[in-house]
C-alpha positions in Angstrom: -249.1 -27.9 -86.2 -247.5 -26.4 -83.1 -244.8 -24.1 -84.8 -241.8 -23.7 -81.8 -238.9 -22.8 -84.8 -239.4 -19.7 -85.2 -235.3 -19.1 -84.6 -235.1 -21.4 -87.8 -237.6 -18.9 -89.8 -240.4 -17.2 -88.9 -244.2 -18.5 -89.6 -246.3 -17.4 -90.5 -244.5 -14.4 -92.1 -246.1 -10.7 -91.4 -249.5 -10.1 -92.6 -249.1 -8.7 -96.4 -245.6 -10.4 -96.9 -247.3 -12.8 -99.4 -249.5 -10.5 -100.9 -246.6 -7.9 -101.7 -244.5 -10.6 -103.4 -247.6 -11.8 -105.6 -248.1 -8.5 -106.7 -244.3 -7.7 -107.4 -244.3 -11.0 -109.6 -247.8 -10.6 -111.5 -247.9 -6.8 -111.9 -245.3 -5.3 -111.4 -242.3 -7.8 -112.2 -239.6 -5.2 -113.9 -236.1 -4.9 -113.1 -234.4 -1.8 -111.3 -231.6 -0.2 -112.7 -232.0 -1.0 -115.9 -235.0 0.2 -117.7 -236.0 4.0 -118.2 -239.9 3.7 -118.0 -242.2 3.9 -116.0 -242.7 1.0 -114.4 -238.9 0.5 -113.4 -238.8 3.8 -111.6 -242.1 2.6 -109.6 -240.2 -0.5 -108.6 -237.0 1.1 -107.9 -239.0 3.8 -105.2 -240.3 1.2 -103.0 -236.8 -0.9 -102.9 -235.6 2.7 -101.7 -238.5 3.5 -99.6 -237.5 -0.1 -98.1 -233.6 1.4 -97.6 -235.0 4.5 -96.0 -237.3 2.1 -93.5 -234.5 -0.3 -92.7 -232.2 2.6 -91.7 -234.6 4.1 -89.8 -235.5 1.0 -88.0 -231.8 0.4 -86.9 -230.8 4.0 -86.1 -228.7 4.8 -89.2 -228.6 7.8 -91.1 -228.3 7.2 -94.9 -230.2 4.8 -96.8 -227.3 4.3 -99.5 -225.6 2.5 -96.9 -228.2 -0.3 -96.9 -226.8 -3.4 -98.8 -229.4 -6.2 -99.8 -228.1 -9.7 -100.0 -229.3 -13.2 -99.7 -228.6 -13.5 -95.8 -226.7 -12.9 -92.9 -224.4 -15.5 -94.2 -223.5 -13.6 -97.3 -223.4 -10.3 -95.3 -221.4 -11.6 -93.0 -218.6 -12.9 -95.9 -218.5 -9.9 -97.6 -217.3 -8.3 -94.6 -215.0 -10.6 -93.8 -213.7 -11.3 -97.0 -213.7 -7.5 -98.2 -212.3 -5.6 -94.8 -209.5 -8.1 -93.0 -206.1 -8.1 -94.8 -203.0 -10.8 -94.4 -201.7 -9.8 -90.8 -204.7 -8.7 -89.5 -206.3 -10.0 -86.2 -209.9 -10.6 -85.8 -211.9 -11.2 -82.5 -214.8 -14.2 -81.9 -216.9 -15.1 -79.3 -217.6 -18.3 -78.4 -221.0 -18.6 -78.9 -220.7 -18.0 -82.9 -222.5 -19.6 -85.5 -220.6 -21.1 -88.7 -221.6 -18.0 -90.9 -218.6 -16.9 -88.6 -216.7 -19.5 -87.8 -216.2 -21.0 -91.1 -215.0 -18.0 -92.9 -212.8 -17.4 -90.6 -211.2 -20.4 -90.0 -210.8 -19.9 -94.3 -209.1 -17.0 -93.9 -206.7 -18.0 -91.1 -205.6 -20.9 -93.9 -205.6 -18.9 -97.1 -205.2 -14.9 -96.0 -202.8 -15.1 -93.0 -205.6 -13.4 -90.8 -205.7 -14.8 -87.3 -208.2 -15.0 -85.3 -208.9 -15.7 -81.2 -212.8 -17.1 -79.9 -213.2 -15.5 -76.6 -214.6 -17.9 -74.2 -218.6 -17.8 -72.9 -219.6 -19.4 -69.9 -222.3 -22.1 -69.8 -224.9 -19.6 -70.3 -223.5 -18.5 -73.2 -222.5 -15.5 -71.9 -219.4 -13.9 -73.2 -217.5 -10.7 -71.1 -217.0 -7.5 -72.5 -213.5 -7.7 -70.1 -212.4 -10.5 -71.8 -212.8 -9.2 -75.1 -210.4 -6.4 -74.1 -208.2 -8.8 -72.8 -208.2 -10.7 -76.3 -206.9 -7.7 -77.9 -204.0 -7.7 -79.9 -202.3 -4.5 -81.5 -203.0 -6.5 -84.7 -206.4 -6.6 -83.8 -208.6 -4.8 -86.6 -212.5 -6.1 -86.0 -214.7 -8.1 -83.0 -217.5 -9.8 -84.7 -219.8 -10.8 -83.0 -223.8 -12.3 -82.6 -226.0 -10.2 -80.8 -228.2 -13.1 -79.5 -227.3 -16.9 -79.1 -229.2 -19.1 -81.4 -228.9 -22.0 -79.8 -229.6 -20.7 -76.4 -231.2 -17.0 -76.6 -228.5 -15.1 -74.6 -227.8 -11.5 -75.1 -224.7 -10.9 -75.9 -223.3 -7.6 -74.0 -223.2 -5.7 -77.9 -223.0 -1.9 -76.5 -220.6 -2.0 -73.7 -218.6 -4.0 -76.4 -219.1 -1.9 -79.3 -218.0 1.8 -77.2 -214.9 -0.7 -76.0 -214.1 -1.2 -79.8 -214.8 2.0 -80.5 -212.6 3.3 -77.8 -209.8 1.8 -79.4 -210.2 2.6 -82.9 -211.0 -1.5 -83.9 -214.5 -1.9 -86.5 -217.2 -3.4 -84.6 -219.9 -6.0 -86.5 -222.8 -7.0 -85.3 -224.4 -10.3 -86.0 -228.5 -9.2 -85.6 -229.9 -12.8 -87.3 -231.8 -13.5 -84.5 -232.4 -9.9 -82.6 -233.4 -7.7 -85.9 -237.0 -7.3 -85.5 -237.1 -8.8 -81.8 -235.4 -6.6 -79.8 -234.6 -2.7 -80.5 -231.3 -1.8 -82.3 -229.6 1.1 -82.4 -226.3 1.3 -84.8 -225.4 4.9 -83.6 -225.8 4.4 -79.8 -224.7 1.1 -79.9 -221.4 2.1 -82.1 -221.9 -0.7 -84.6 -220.0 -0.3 -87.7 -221.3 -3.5 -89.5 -224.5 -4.8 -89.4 -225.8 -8.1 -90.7 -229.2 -9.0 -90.7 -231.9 -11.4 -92.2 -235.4 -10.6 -93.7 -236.9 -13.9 -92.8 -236.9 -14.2 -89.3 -237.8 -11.3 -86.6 -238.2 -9.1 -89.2 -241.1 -11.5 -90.5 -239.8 -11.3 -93.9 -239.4 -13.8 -96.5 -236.5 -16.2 -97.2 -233.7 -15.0 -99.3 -233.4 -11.5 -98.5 -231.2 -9.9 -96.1 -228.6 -7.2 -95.8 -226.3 -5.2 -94.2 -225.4 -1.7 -93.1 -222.5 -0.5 -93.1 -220.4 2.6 -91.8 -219.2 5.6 -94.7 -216.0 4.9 -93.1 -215.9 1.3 -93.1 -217.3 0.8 -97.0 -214.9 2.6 -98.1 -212.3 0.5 -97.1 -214.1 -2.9 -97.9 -213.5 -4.4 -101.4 -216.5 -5.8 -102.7 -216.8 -9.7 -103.0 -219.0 -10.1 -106.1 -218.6 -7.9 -109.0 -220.6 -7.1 -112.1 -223.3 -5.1 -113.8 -224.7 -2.5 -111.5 -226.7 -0.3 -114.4 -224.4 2.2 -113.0 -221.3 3.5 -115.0 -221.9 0.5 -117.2 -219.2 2.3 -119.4 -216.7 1.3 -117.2 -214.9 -1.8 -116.3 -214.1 -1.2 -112.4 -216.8 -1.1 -110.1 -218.6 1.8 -109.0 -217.3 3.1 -105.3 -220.6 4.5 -104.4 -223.0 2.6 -102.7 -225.0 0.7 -102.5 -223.8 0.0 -105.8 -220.2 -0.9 -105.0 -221.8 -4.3 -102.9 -224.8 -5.1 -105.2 -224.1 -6.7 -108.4 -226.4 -8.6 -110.7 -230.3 -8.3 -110.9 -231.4 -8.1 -106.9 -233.9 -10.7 -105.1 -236.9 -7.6 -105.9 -239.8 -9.7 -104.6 -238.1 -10.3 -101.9 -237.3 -7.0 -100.9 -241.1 -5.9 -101.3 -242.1 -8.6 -99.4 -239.9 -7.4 -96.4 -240.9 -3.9 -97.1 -244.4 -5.0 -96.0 -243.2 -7.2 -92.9 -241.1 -3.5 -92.0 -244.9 -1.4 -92.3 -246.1 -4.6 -90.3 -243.7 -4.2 -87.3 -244.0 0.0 -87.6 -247.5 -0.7 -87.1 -248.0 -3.4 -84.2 -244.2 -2.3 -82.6 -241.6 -4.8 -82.0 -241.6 -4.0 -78.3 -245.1 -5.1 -77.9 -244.4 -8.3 -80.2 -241.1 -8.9 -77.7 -243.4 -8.8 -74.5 -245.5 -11.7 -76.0 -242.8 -13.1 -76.9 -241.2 -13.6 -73.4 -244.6 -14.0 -72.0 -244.7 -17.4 -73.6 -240.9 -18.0 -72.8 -241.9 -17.2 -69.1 -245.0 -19.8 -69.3 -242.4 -22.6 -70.7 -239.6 -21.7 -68.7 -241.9 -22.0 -65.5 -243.5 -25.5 -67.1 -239.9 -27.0 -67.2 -239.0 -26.5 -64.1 -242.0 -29.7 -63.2 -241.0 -32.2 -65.9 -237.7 -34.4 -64.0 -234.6 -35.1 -66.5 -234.7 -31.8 -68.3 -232.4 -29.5 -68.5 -232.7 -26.4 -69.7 -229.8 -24.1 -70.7 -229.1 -20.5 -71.2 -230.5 -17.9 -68.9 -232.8 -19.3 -65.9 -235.3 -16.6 -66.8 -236.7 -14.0 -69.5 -234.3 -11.5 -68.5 -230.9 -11.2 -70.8 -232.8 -13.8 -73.6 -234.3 -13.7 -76.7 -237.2 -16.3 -77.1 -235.6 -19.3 -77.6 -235.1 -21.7 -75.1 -232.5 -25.1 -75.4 -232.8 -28.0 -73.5 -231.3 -31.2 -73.0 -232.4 -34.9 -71.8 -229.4 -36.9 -70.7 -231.1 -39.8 -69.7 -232.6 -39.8 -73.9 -231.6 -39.4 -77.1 -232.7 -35.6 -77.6 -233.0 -36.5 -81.4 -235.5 -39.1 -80.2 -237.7 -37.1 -78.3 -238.2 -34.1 -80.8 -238.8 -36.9 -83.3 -241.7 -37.8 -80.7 -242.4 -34.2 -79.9 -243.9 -34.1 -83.6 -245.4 -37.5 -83.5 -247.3 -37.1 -80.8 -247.9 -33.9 -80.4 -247.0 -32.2 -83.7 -244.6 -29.8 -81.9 -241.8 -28.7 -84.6 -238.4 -28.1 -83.2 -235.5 -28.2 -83.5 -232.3 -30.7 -82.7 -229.0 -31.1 -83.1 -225.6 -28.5 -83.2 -227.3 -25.8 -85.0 -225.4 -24.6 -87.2 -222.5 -23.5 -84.0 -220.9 -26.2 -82.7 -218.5 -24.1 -81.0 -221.5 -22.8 -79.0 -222.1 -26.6 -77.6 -218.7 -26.6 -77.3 -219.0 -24.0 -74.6 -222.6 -25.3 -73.3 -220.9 -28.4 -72.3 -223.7 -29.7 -74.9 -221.3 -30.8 -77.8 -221.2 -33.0 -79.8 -225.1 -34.2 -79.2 -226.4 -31.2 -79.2 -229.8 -29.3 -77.7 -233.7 -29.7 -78.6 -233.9 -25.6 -79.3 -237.7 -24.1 -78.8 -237.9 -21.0 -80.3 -241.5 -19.0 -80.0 -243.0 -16.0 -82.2 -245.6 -13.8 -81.3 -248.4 -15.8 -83.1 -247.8 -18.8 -80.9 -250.8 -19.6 -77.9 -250.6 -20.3 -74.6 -252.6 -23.3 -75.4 -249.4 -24.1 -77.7 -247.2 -24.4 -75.1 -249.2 -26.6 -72.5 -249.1 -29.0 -75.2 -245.6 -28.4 -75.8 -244.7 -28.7 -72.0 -247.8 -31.8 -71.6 -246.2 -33.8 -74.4 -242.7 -33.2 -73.2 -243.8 -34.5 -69.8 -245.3 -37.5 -71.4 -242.3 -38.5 -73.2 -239.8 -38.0 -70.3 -241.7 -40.3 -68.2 -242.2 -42.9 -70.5 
């Protein structure tokens, strides 16, 4: 198997991952929060050793502020749900995947809040000038991805957080596919909300993901799911502390062991290093397409403003058809279609057919993608 999904979900996960969440579910599989032995306090150290880790990794400055959650998704619509009131004006860029896009079309329908996509340009590139043109005195958050799934464009996130912060308007940051790939900084960068995933730079499992969140700005969110907390269980309003005021119910505790060993991973090996592989191989394909007639590629024409994930589209085919043959004959896994953000094809010029998306991780060969490139070639021509 030639594994090119990694923008899907890492694979393999970081060495460890699997071992950690074995151990957590045969030796050690307490709850937190709940019990006053020994074994629960044991647990409940290394899920805030992982707090500590995450915050570090993205330039906070208090672990409490670390909220675990399924995904980016469900970060992503607690924010929205729990922050934006009816009148409020939110910001969008178009190059947005539906963990954006449908909660806030939701909430222009059923809230009042209203909303305007700023437009990206067929790189996917979106302008931190017309983001201050977009601005509305209404206006009370620009959320935002940090890198294009469908293409791999950066997205300009510090020249448009210090405009938001400028201006006194919240800032969140979309890091599904830049956590673990490329550096982040919350303080530097001026991000208020942060939303990432466990399962896919980060070399985590499925299931697990978070966010982080200003003092400032969780104060003024309302938590989406309430519930039992093993904190002031007397009581029958939520706590206001965190990270108890956002997590509710028994947490996914496997899964957060198993990204605390994919976060020792990455300390260890560094995610700039992994990042130069990375592009290395996006270089190497980028520099193969450029031979094979009837491709074309979108995004940026070269490593530089990218993530490693490179779309491309065959007019004269049906792109469905040829990563269908991409796998028969040469058992390269892809992906095709909208991806999750059609408004993204909408701005590629790509919708409604949509892209074959190759997306690379640091375990992939160079051998891996001559094949890739060969087998593209092959069916192309045919």
């Amino acid at each position: 198997m030639i594994y090119l999904d990694h923008s899907s979900t890492s694979f393999p996960k970081a060495p460890g991952v699997g071992d950690a969440i074995k151990t957590t579910l045969e030796k050690h599989g307490v709850n937190i929060g709940r019990g006053s032995y020994e074994e629960a306090f044991a647990v409940e150290a290394e899920i805030a050793d992982t707090r500590q880790r995450l915050v570090s990794f993205f330039g906070g400055d208090d672990p409490r502020q670390v909220v675990f959650t399924p995904s980016v998704t469900y970060s992503i619509n607690i924010f929205l749900s729990g922050f934006l009131r009816p009148g409020d004006h939110v910001i969008v860029s178009g190059m947005e995947h539906n963990a954006v896009m449908r909660p806030v079309t939701l909430l222009s329908r059923t809230r009042d809040v209203q909303f305007s996509v700023v437009p990206a340009n067929t790189r996917g590139e979106v302008s931190p000038d017309d983001i201050k043109k977009a601005i509305l005195p209404a206006t009370k958050a620009v959320v935002m991805l940090h890198a294009s799934n469908v293409t791999g464009t950066l997205l300009p996130a510090a020249e448009i957080g210090q405009l938001c912060r400028d201006r006194g308007i919240c800032f969140a940051l979309d890091a599904a596919q830049s956590a673990g790939s490329i550096p982040i900084d919350i303080a530097a960068m001026n991000v208020d909300f942060l939303a990432f995933t466990g399962h896919k730079g980060l070399l985590g499992p499925q299931g697990i993901g978070g966010f982080i969140a200003t003092r400032a700005l969780s104060s003024e969110m309302q938590p989406l799911i309430l519930g039992g907390t093993g904190s002031q269980s007397n009581q029958f309003e939520q706590p206001e502390f965190m990270p108890d005021k956002f997590e509710s119910g028994t947490p996914n505790i496997p899964g957060i062991i198993g990204l605390r060993a994919a976060l020792l991973y990455l300390e260890k090996v560094g995610i700039n290093n992994l990042y130069r592989r990375e592009m290395a191989l996006t270089q190497l394909f980028l520099d193969g397409l450029k031979d094979i007639p009837g491709v074309v590629p979108l995004g940026m024409p070269s490593t530089e403003g990218r993530t490693a994930v490179v779309s491309i589209n065959v007019p004269e085919k049906d792109n469905s058809l040829v990563a269908y043959e991409l796998e028969r004959q040469g058992a390269v896994k892809t992906r095709v279609g909208l991806h999750c953000a059609p408004i993204a094809h909408k701005s590629l010029g790509t919708f409604p057919e949509g892209t074959i998306r190759f997306s690379f991780g640091a375990t992939n060969t160079e051998d891996e993608i001559s094949t890739a490139l060969e087998t593209l070639a092959k069916i192309v021509s045919e």
